[in-house]
BAKE-720091 format. One line per field, with one value per residue: residue in three letters; z negated, y, x of N, C-alpha, C, O in turn; residue number from 1. Coordinates in nm, 3 decimals, padded with zeros to 5 digits, always signed. Layout:
// residues N
res [ALA	...]
n_pz [Z	...]
n_py [Y	...]
n_px [X	...]
ca_pz [Z	...]
ca_py [Y	...]
ca_px [X	...]
c_pz [Z	...]
c_py [Y	...]
c_px [X	...]
o_pz [Z	...]
o_py [Y	...]
o_px [X	...]
n [NUM	...]
//
This chain:
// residues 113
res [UNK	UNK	UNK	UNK	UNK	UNK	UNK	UNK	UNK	UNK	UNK	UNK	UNK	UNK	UNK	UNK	UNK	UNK	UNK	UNK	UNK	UNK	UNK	UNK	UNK	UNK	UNK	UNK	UNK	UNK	UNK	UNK	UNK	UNK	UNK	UNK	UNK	UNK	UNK	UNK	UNK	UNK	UNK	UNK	UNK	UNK	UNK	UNK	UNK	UNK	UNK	UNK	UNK	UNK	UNK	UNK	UNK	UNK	UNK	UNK	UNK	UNK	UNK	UNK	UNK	UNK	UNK	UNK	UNK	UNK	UNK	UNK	UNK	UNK	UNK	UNK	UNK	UNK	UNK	UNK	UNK	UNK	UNK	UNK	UNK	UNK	UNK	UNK	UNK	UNK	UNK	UNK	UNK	UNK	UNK	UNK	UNK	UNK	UNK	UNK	UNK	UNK	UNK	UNK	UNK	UNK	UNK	UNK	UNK	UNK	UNK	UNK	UNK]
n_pz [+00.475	+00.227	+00.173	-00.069	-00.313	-00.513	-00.829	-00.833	-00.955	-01.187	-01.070	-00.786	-00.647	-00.449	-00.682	-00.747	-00.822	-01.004	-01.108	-01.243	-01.014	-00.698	-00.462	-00.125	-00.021	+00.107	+00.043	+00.181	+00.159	+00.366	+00.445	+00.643	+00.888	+00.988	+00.970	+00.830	+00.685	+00.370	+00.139	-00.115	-00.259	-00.278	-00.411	-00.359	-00.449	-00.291	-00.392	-00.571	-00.357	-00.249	-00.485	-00.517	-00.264	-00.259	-00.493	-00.406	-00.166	-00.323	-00.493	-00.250	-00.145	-00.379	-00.410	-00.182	+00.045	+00.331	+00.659	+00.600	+00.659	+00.551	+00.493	+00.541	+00.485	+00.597	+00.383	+00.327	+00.008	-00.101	+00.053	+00.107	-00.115	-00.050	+00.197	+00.182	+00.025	+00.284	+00.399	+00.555	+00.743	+00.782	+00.637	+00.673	+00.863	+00.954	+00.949	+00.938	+00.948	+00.899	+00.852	+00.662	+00.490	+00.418	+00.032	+00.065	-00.035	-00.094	-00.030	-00.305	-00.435	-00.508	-00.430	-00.128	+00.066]
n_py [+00.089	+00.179	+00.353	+00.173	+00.453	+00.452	+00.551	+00.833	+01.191	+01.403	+01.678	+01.559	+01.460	+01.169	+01.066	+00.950	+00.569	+00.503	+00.751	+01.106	+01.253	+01.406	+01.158	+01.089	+00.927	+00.566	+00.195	-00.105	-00.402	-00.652	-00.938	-01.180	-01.095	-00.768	-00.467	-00.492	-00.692	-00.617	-00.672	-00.599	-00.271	+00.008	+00.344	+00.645	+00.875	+01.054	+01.000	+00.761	+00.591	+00.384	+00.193	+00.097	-00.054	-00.251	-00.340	-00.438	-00.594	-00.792	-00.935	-01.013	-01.182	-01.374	-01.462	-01.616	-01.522	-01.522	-01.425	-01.217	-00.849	-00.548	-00.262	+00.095	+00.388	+00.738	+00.999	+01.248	+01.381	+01.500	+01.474	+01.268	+01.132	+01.210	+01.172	+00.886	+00.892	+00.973	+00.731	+00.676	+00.481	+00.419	+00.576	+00.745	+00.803	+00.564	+00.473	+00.289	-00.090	-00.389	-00.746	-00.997	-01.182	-01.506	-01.512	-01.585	-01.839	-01.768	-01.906	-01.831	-01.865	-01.632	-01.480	-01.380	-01.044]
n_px [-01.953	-01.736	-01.404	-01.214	-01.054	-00.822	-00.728	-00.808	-00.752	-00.833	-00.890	-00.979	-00.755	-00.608	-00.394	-00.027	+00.018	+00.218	+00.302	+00.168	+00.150	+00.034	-00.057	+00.142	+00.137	+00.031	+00.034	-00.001	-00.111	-00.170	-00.404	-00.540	-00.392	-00.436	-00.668	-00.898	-00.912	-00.767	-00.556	-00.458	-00.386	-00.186	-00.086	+00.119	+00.432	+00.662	+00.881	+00.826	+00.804	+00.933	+00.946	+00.661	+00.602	+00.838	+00.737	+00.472	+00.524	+00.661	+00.477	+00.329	+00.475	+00.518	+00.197	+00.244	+00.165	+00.231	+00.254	+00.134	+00.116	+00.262	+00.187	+00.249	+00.081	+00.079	-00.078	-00.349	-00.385	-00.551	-00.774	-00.853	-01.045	-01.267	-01.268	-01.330	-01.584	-01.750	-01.660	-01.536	-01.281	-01.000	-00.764	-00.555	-00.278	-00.055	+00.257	+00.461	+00.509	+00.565	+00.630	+00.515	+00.742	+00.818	+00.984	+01.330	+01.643	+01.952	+02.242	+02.466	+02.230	+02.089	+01.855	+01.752	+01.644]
ca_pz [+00.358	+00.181	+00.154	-00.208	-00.365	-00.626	-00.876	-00.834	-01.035	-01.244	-00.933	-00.677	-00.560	-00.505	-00.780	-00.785	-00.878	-01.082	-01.239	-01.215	-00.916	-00.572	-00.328	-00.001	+00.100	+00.047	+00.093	+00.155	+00.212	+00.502	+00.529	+00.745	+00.981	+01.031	+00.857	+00.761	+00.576	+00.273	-00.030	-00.236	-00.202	-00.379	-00.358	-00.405	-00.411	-00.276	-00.532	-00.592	-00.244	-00.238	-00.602	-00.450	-00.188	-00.340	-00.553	-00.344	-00.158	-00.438	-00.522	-00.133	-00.118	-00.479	-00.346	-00.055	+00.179	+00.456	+00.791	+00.653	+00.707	+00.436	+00.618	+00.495	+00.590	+00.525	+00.370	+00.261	-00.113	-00.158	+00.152	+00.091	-00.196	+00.060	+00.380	+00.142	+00.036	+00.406	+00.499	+00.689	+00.706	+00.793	+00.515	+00.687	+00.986	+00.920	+01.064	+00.948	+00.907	+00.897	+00.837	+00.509	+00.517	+00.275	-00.011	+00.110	-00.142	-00.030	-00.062	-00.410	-00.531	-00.530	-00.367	-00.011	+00.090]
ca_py [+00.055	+00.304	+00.255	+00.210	+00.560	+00.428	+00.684	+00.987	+01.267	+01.485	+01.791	+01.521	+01.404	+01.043	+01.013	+00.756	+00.478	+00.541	+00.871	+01.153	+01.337	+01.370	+01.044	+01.150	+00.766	+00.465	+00.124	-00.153	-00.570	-00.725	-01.057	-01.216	-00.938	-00.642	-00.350	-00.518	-00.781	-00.573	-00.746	-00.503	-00.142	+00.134	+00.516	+00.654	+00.987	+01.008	+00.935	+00.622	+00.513	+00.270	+00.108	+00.031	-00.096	-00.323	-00.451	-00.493	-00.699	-00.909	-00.954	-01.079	-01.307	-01.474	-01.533	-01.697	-01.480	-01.540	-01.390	-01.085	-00.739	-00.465	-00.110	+00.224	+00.530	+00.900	+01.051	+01.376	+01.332	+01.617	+01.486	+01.141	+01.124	+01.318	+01.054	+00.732	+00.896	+00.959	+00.606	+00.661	+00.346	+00.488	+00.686	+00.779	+00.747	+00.440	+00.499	+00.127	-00.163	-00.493	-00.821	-01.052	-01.288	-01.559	-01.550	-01.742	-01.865	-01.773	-02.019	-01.842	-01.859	-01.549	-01.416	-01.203	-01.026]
ca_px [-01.876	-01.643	-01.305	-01.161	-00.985	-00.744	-00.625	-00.833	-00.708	-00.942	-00.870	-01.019	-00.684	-00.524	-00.240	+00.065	+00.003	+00.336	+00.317	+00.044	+00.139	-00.028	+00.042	+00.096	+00.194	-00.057	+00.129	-00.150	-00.096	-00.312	-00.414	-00.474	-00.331	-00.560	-00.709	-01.041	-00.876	-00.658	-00.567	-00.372	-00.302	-00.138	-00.066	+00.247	+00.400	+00.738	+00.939	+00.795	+00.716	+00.975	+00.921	+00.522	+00.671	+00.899	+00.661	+00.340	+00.583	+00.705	+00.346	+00.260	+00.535	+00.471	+00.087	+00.215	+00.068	+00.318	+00.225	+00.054	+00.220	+00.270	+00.150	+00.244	+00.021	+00.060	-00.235	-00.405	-00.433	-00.664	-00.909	-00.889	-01.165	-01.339	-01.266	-01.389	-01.748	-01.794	-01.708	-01.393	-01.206	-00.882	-00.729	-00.449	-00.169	+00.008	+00.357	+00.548	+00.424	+00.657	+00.587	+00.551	+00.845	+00.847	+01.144	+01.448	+01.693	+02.074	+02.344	+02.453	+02.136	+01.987	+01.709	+01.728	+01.526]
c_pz [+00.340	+00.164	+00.054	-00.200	-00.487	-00.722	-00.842	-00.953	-01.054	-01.117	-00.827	-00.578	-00.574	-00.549	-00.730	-00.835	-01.031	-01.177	-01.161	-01.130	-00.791	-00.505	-00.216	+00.073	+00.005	+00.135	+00.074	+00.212	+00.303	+00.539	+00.500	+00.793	+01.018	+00.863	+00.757	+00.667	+00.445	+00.175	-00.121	-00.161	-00.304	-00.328	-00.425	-00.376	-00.332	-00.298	-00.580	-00.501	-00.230	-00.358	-00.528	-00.332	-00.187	-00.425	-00.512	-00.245	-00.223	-00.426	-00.372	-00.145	-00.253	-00.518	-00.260	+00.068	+00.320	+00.542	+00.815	+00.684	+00.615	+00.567	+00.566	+00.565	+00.521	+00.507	+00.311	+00.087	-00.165	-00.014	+00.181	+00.018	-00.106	+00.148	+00.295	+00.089	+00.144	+00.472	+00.558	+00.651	+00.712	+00.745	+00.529	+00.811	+00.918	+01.028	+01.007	+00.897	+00.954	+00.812	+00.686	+00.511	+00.385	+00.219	+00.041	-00.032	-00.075	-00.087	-00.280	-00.502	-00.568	-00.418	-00.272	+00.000	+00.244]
c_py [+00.160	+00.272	+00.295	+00.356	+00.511	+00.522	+00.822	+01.059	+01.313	+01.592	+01.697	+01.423	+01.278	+01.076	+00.863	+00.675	+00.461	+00.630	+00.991	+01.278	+01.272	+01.270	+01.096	+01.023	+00.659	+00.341	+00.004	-00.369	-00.594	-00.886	-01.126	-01.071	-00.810	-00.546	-00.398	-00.616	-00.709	-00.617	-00.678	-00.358	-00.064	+00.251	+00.553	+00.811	+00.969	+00.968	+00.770	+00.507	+00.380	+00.157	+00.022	-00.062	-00.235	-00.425	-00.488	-00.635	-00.859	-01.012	-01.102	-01.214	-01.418	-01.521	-01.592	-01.646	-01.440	-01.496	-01.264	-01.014	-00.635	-00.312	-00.006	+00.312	+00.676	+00.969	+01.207	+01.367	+01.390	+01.580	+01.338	+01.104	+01.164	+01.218	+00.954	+00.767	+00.916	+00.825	+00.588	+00.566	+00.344	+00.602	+00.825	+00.774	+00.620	+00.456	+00.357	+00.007	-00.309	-00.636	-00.913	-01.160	-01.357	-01.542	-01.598	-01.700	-01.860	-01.899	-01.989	-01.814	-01.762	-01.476	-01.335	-01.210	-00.971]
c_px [-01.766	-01.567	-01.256	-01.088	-00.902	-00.682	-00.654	-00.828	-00.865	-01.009	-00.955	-00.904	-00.645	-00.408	-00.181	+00.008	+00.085	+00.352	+00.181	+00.057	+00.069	+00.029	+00.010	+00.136	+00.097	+00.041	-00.018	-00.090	-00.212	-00.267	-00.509	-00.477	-00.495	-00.642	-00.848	-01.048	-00.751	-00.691	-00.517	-00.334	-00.254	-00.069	+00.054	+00.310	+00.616	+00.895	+00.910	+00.753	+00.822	+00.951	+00.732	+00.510	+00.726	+00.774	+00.490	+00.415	+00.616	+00.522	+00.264	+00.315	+00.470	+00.322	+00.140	+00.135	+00.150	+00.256	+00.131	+00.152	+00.169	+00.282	+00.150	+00.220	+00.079	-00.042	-00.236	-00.432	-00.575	-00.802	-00.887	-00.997	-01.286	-01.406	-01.348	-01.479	-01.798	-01.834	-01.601	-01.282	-01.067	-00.836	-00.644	-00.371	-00.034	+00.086	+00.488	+00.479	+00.506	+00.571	+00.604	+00.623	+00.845	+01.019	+01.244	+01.568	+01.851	+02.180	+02.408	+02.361	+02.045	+01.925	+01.719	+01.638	+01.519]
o_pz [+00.435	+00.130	+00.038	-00.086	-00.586	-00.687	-00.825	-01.053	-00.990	-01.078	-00.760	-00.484	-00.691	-00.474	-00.699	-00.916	-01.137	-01.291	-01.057	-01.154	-00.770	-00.481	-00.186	+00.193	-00.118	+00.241	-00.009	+00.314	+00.298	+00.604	+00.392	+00.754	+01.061	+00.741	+00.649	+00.588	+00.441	+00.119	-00.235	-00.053	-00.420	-00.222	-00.532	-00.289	-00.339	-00.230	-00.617	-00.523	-00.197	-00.326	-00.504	-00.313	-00.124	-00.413	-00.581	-00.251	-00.188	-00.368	-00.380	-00.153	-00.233	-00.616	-00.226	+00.154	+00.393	+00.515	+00.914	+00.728	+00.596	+00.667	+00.523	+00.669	+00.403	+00.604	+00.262	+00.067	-00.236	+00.005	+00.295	+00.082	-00.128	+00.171	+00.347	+00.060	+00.142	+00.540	+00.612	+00.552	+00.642	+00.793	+00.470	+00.889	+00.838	+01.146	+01.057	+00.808	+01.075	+00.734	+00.611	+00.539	+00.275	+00.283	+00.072	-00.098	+00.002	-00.192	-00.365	-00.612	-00.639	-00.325	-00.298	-00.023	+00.295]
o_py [+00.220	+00.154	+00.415	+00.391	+00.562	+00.573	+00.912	+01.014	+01.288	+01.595	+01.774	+01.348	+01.239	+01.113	+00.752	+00.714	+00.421	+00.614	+00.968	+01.384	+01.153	+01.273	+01.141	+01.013	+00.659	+00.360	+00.013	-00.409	-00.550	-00.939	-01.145	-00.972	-00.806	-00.557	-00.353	-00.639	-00.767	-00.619	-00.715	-00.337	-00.080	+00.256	+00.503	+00.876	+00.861	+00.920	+00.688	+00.398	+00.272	+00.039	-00.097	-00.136	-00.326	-00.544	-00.550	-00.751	-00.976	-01.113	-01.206	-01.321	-01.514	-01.592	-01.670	-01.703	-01.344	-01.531	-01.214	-01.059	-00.625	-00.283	+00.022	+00.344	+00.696	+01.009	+01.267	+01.332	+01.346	+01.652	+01.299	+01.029	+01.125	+01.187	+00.935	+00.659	+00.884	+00.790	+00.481	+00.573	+00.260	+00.713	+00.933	+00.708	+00.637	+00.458	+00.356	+00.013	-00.327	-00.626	-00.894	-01.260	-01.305	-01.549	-01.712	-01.597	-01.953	-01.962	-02.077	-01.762	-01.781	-01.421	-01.216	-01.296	-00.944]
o_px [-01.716	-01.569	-01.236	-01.058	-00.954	-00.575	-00.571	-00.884	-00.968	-01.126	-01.022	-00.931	-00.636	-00.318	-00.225	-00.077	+00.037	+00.395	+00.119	-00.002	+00.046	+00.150	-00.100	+00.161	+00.084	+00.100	-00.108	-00.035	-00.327	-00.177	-00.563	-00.538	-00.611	-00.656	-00.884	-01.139	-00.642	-00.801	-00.547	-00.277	-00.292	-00.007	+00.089	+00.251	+00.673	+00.986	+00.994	+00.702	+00.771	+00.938	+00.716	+00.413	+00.671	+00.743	+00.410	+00.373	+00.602	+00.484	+00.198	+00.256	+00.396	+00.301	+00.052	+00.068	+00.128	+00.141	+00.079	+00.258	+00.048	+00.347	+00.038	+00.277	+00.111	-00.106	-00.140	-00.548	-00.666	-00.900	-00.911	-01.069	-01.400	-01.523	-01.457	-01.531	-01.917	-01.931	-01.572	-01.210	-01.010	-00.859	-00.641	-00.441	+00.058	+00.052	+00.600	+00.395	+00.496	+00.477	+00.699	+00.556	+00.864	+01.124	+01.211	+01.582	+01.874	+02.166	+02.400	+02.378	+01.946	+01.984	+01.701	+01.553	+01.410]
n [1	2	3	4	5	6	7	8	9	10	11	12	13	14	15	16	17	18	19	20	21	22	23	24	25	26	27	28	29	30	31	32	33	34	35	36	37	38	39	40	41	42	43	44	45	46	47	48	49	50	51	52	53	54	55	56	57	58	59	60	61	62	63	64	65	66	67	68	69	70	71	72	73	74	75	76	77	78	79	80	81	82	83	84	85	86	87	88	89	90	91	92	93	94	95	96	97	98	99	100	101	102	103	104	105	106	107	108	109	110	111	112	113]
//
């Protein structure tokens, strides 16, 4: 099985998700925990790696998908299209990867995170 390419440019490369430069960061939801279960991903360049971030988050929590973990890799943009017609299930080096904490509601009312 191949692993999705989201956002290949005309050139071959993965684009932002955001705007139409190279991503050299893919940000990906997992759950339940592990690589073989991903529910959402997106590519990001780094400029926008925190906005994808941010809102793949949002996204986890307002499914309710408590106890996955949001995993950002660093990838090749230009030999990623490459890696997922091979097959290669690992896109990337995935250097953080933290857990999906549901919302909590602070005393005045708004939203930590």
């Amino acid at each position: 099985m191949s692993a999705p390419v989201p956002n290949v440019t005309p050139s071959g490369a993965a684009a932002c998700s955001a705007c139409p430069r190279a991503a050299f960061f893919q940000a990906r939801i997992e759950w339940p925990p592990g690589a073989e279960h991903i529910r959402r991903r997106a590519n990001a360049c780094a400029s926008h790696l925190v906005d994808v971030i941010e809102t793949l988050r949002a996204w986890a929590q307002g499914s309710q998908l408590a106890g996955g973990w949001l995993t950002v890799l660093a990838i090749d943009p230009y030999a990623l299209p490459r890696a997922a017609a091979l097959g290669v299930a690992e896109p990337g080096f995935a250097f953080h990867s933290a857990p999906i904490t549901p919302l909590s509601i602070s005393r005045s009312g708004m939203a930590a995170r």
